[in-house]
Each structure stands twice: as C-alpha cells, then as structure tokens.
MARLUMFI-150209 format. One record per residue (C-alpha): x, y, z; residue in one letter. Coordinates in Angstrom, 3 decimals, padded with zeros to 6 digits. Example, Ala and Ser with C-alpha at 12.3 -4.5 7.8 and 13.67 -1.06 7.14 Angstrom:
c1 | c2 | c3 | rest
012.300 | -004.500 | 007.800 | A
013.670 | -001.060 | 007.140 | S
// end
This chain:
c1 | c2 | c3 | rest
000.000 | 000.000 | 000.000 | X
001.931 | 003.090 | -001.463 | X
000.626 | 006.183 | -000.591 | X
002.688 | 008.754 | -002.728 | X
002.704 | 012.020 | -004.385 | X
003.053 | 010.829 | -008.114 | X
001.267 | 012.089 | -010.501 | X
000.651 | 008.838 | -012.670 | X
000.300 | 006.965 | -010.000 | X
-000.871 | 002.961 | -012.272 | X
002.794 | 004.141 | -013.825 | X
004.121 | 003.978 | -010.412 | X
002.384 | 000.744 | -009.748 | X
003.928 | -000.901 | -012.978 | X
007.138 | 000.234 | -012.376 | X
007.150 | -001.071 | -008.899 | X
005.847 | -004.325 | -010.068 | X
008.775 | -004.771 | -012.722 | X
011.228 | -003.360 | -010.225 | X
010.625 | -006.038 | -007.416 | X
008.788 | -008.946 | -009.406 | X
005.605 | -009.174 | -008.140 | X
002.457 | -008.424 | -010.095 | X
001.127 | -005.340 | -010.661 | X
-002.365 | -006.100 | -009.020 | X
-000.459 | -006.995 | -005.385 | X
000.777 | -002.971 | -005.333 | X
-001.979 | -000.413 | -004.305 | X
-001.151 | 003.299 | -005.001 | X
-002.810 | 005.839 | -003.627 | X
-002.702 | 009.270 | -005.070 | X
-001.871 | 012.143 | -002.597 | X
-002.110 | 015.551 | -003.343 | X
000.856 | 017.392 | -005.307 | X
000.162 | 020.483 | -005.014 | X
003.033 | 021.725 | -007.967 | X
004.410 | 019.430 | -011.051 | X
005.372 | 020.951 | -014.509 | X
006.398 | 017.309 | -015.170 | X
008.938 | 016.131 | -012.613 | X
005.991 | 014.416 | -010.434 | X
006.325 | 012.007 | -012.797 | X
009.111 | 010.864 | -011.486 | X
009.501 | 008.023 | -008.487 | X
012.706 | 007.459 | -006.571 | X
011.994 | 006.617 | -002.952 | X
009.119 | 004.389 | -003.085 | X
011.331 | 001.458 | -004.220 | X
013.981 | 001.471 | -001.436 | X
010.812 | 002.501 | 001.009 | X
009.109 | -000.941 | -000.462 | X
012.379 | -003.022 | 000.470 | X
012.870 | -001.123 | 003.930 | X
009.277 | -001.720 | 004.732 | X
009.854 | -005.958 | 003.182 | X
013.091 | -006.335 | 005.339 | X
011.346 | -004.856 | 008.662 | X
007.936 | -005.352 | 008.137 | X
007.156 | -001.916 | 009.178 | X
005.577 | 000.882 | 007.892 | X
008.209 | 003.081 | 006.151 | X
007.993 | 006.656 | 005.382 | X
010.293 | 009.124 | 004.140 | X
009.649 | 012.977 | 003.692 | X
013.156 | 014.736 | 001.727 | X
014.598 | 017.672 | 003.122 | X
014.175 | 020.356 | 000.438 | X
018.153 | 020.100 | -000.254 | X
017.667 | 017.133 | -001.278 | X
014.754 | 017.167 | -003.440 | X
016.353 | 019.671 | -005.019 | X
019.363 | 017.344 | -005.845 | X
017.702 | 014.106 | -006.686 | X
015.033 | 015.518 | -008.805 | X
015.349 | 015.183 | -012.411 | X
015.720 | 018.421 | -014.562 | X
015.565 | 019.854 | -018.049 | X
017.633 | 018.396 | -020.582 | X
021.219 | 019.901 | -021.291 | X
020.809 | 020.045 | -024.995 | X
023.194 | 020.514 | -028.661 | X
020.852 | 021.192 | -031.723 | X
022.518 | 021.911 | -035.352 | X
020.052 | 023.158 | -037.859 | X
020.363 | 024.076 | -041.183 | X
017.853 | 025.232 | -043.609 | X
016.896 | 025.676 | -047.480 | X
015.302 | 029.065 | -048.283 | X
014.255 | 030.927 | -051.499 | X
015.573 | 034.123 | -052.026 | X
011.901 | 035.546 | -051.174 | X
011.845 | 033.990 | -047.811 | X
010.014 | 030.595 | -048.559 | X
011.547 | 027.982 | -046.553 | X
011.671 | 024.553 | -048.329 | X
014.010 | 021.883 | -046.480 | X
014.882 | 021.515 | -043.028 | X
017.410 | 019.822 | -041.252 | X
017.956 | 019.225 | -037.275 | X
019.891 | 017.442 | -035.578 | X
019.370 | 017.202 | -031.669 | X
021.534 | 015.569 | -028.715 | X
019.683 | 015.220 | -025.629 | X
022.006 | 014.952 | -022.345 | X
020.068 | 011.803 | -020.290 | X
022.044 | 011.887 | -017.045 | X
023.373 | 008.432 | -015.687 | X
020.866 | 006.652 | -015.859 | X
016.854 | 005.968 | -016.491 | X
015.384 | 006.164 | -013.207 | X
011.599 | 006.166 | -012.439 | X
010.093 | 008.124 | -014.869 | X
006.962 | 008.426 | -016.891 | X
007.982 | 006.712 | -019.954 | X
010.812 | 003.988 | -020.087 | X
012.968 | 006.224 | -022.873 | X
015.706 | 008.442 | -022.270 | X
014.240 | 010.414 | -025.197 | X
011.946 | 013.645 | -023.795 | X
009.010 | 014.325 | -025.248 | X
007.888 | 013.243 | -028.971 | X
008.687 | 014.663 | -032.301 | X
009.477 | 018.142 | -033.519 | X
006.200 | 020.420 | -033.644 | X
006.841 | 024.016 | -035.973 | X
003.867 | 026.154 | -037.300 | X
006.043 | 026.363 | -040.954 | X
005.322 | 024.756 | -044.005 | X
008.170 | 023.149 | -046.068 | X
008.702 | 020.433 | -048.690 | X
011.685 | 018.194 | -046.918 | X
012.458 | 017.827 | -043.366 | X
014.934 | 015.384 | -041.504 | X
015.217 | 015.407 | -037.926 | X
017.510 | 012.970 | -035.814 | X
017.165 | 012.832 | -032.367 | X
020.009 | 011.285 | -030.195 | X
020.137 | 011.141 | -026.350 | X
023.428 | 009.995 | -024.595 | X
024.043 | 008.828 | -021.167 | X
026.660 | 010.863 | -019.113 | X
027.417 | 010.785 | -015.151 | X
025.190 | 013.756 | -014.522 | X
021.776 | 014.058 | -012.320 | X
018.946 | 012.073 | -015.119 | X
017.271 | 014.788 | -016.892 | X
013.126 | 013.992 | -016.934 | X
010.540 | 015.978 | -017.607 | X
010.051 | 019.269 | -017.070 | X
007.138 | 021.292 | -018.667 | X
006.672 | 020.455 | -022.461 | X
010.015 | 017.997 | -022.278 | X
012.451 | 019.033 | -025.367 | X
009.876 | 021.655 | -026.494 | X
011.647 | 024.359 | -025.217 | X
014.975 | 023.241 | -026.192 | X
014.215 | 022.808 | -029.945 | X
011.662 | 026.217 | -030.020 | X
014.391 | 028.401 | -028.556 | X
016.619 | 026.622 | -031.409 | X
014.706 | 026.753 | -034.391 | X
013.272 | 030.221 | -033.914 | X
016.559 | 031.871 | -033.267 | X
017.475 | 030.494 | -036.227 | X
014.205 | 031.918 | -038.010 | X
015.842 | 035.429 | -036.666 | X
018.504 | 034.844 | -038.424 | X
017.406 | 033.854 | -041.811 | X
014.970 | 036.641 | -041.522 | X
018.320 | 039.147 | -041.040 | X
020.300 | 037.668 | -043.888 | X
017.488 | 037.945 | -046.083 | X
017.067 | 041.312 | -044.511 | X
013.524 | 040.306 | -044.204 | X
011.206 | 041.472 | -040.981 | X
011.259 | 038.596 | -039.173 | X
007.478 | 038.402 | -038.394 | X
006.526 | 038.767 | -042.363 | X
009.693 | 035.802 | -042.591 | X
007.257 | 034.091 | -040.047 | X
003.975 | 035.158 | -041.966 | X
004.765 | 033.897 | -045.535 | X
005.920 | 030.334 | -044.051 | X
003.262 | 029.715 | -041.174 | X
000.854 | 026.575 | -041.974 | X
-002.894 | 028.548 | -043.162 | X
-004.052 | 025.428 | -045.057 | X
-005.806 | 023.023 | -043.050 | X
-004.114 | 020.306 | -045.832 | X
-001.099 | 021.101 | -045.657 | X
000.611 | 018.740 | -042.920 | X
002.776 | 019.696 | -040.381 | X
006.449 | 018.218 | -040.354 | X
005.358 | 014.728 | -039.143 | X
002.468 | 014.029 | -041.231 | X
000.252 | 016.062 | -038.959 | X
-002.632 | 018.122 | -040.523 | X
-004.335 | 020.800 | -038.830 | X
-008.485 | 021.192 | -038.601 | X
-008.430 | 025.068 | -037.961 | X
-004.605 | 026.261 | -038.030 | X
-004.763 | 029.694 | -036.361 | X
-000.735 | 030.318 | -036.903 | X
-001.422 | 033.680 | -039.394 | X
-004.314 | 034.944 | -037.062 | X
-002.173 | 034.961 | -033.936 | X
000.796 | 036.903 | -036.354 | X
-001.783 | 039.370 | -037.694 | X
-003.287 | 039.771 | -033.992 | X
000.693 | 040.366 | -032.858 | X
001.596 | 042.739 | -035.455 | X
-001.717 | 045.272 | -034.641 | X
-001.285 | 044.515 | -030.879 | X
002.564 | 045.569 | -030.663 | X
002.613 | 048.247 | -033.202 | X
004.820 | 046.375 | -034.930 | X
005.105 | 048.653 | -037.933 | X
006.707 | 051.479 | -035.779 | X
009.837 | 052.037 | -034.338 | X
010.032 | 050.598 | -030.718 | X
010.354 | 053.119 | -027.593 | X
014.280 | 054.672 | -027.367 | X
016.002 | 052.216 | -025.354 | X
013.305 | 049.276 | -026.040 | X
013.990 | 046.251 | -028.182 | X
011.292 | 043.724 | -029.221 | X
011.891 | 040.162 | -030.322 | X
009.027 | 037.225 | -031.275 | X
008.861 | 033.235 | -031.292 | X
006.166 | 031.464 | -032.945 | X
005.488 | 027.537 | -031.410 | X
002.979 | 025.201 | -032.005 | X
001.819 | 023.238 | -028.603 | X
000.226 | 019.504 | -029.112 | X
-002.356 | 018.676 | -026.232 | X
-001.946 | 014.933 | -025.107 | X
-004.118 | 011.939 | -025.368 | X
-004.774 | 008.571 | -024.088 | X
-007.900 | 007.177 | -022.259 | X
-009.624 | 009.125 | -019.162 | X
-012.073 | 007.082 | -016.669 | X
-014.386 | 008.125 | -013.894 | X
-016.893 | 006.509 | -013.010 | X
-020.395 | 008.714 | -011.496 | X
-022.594 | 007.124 | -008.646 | X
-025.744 | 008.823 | -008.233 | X
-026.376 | 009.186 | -004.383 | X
-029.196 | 009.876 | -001.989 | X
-030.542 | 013.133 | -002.087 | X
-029.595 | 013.397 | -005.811 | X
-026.480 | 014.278 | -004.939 | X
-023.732 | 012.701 | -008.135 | X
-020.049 | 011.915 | -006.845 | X
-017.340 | 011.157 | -009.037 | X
-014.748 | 008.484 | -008.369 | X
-011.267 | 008.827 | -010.163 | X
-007.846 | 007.795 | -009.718 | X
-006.486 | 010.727 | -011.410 | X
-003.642 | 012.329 | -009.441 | X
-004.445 | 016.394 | -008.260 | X
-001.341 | 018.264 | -009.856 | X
-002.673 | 021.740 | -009.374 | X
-004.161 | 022.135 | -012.602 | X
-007.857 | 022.295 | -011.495 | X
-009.188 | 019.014 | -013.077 | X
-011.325 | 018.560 | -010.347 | X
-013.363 | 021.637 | -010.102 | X
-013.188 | 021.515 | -014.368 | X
-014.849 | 017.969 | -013.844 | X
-017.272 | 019.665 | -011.579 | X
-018.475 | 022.251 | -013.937 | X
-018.815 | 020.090 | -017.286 | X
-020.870 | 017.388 | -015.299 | X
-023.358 | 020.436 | -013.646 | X
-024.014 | 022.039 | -016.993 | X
-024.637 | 018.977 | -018.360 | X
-026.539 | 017.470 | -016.382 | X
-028.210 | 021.008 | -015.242 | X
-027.873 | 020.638 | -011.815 | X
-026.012 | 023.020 | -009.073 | X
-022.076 | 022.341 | -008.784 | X
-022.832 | 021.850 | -004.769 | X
-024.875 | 018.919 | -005.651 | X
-021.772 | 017.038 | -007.624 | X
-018.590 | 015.873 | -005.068 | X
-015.438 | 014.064 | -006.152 | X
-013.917 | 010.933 | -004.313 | X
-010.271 | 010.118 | -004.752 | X
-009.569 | 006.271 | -005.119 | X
-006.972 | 003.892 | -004.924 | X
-005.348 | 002.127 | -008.047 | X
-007.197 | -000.696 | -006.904 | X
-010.618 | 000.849 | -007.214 | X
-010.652 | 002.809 | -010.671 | X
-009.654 | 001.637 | -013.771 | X
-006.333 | 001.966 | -015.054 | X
-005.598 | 005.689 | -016.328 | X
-002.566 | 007.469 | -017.756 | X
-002.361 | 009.836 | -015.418 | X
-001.973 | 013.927 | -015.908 | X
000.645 | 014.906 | -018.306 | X
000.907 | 016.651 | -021.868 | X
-002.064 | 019.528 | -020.832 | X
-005.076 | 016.735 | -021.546 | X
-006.844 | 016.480 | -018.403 | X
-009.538 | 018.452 | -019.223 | X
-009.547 | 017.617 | -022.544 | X
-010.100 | 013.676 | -022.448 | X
-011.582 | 013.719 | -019.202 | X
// end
C-alpha cells in the first residue's frame, strides 16, 4: 500500500511491479495531493527502497526529503546541442529543413513516466516546407537524469529553431514576423512536419493579432527592443475514466484515480458534469480512489486532463 505524491500513480504501480517482481495487481497506489508538477511528479525514486525497507522490517516506512535534497535528486531539463540548417528561397520561402538534436540523459533511467531516455515526442513548428529530416540522439553521461520538465524538449528545440528563423529573416534582410507570416501553416491540408494536418490552423491569425497589438510597424520606444517566437503546442491523449454514482438526495459523486497536480481538473470535472446534467455544482462531489478501485488511467501529463476527461 503506497501512498505517494506521483502524478501517474498505475505508472508507479507498474514500475514497482517490474522493479521487485511481483504483479502489478499486489501494489496499491494511492494518489496524494501534489500540489506543484510541470512534469517532474512524474518521477519516483523513494518508493522502491521505502518498499524493500518496509519488506526487510515489516514496518511501515515513510520518508519525507529535506528540500536540499529534493532539489538534488530531482530530475531536470535536458542539457541540450541542436545543429540546424535550412533551405530558403531568395523571397523567404523555406523549403528543407534539417535538425539534428543531442539530448544529455544523465546516468541513468530512473523512475520516470515513460521507459525512454528520449523527452518528449517529435518536432512540432507552425512552418510549411517540402523536406524535413530530424535525428534525435540522447546519450548517457554521469550527470543528475534529466526527466521531464514542462513540455520535455519543447523548449529546447523552439528556442533553437526560432533563433534560427531570426537569423534567416536578417540575412534575407527580411522582418522577421513577415519571414514568419509567408511560411506559417494557413491550409488546413497542408501537414505539419510529421504528417500532422491541422483542422483550424490559427498560426497567421495569432501573427496578424501580434503585429496590430505591438505596433509592430513602428519604431520601438528609445532604449526598447522587441523580439518574437512562434510555437505550435500539441495537447496529449490517451484514455480518461471516472466513473459517477448517483447518491441519496440526488447528490452525483465522481470516483477517479487521477492524481491532483494543481491544474484544477477537479473543479473543471465539476463544472462540465453540472451544466450537463443542469444541476447546481454543490450537488456534484469528487472521491479520490486507490489504483485498486478505478480503472487503469494514464495519469496527468501533456495539458489533456480536461480535454479527455
């Protein structure tokens, strides 16, 4: 019986079934609050020597990290080497891209939310272009094991790529947000570097909404400089469960193993389920069960509570 602050916590319970060899149904998790995450409560390193303290003495075993050392065994943001080089027209139109990306991993795997030293998944841009090859490599070294930390190799690659936009934009002595303009995916068939195709791509709205909002087309204040990046954020998937039980008084409570990471879910849940069910939010409450009495769930991560809940 694992009570822990993990925010995926039937990851936790498969990871502490593989680590010790017993099955995964023998392991109850249950899901304390966080309180703060941006990714690194997915991570798990003292429930596995707590589980062999608490085997050897038959004990409970609990263990609460001073905040030095939290700070030092966490995981952290990937140290990171990116080479990119591009093909553009001489009017700005970018055609071929080409990155290369070396992810630092630390020494070793550790307990995190997916079994790959590899953060995140593939390269997201807003741009349109006829060739792209990108190579991602991550390397073990004896360092602290970089994890996640909000949008895992997102930032990396954005910071990257657009500083690179800057300067193709400044060799072509282009303005960089008209660069930005002519390239940015409008067309909801045209796909995205991996394949992906957009239903309602909003990339030259939120440009045209920049350039009146900043007053782009004048000089910036004496002693002011300006800058822009343009990103494209995926929201995650993957199954949600909870499971409603209609009480007495007509009172509805939900039951979910979902882990509280201070994003809101629960009052979210709250709302959706009064308006559609038209009933006042003070008639709906929310129980928080074990792994043992919700079905299995993937646990927060990637921004899609809310949105497959």
């Amino acid at each position: 019986h694992v009570f822990s602050t993990n925010k995926s916590p039937y990851a936790l319970r498969a990871q502490l079934a593989a680590c010790t060899g017993r099955s995964k149904d023998s392991f109850v998790i249950e899901p304390d609050y966080i309180g703060g995450d941006f990714g690194a409560k997915g991570l798990s390193i003292d429930e596995f020597q707590c589980f062999f303290l608490a085997q050897a003495t038959q004990r409970p075993v609990k263990y609460v990290r001073p905040y030095i050392e939290d700070m030092q065994a966490t995981n952290l943001r990937h140290p990171t080497e990116i080479s990119i080089r591009s093909g553009v027209m001489r009017d700005g139109t970018l055609v071929a891209l080409d990155i290369r990306v070396r992810y630092n991993g630390g020494a070793y795997a550790a307990g995190k939310p997916i079994p790959t030293l590899l953060p995140g998944g593939t390269i997201k841009t807003p741009y349109k272009m006829d060739a792209v090859r990108f190579e991602r490599t991550s390397v073990y070294t004896n360092t602290v094991p970089s994890g996640h930390v909000r949008a895992p190799g997102d930032v990396q690659i954005v910071f990257a790529l657009e500083s690179h936009m800057d300067t193709i934009a400044g060799e072509l002595e282009l303005d960089p947000l008209a660069f930005r303009r002519r390239n940015v995916i409008e067309d909801e068939h045209t796909p995205d570097v991996d394949g992906t195709f957009y239903p309602e791509p909003r990339g030259g709205a939120v440009l045209d909404a920049l350039r009146a909002a900043t007053h782009w087309d004048a000089p910036p204040v004496p002693g002011r400089a300006r800058g822009l990046a343009l990103s494209v954020r995926h929201i995650g998937g993957g199954n949600g469960v909870i499971t409603l039980h209609l009480q007495r008084h007509g009172m509805i409570d939900i039951a979910t193993g979902w882990a509280d990471q201070g994003s809101g879910l629960f009052t979210a849940l709250q709302r959706i389920l009064s308006a559609e069910f038209g009933i006042d939010r003070e008639r709906i409450t929310l129980s928080r069960v074990t792994t043992a009495a919700a079905p299995e769930d993937p646990g927060a991560g990637g921004s899609r509570g809310t949105h497959i809940m």
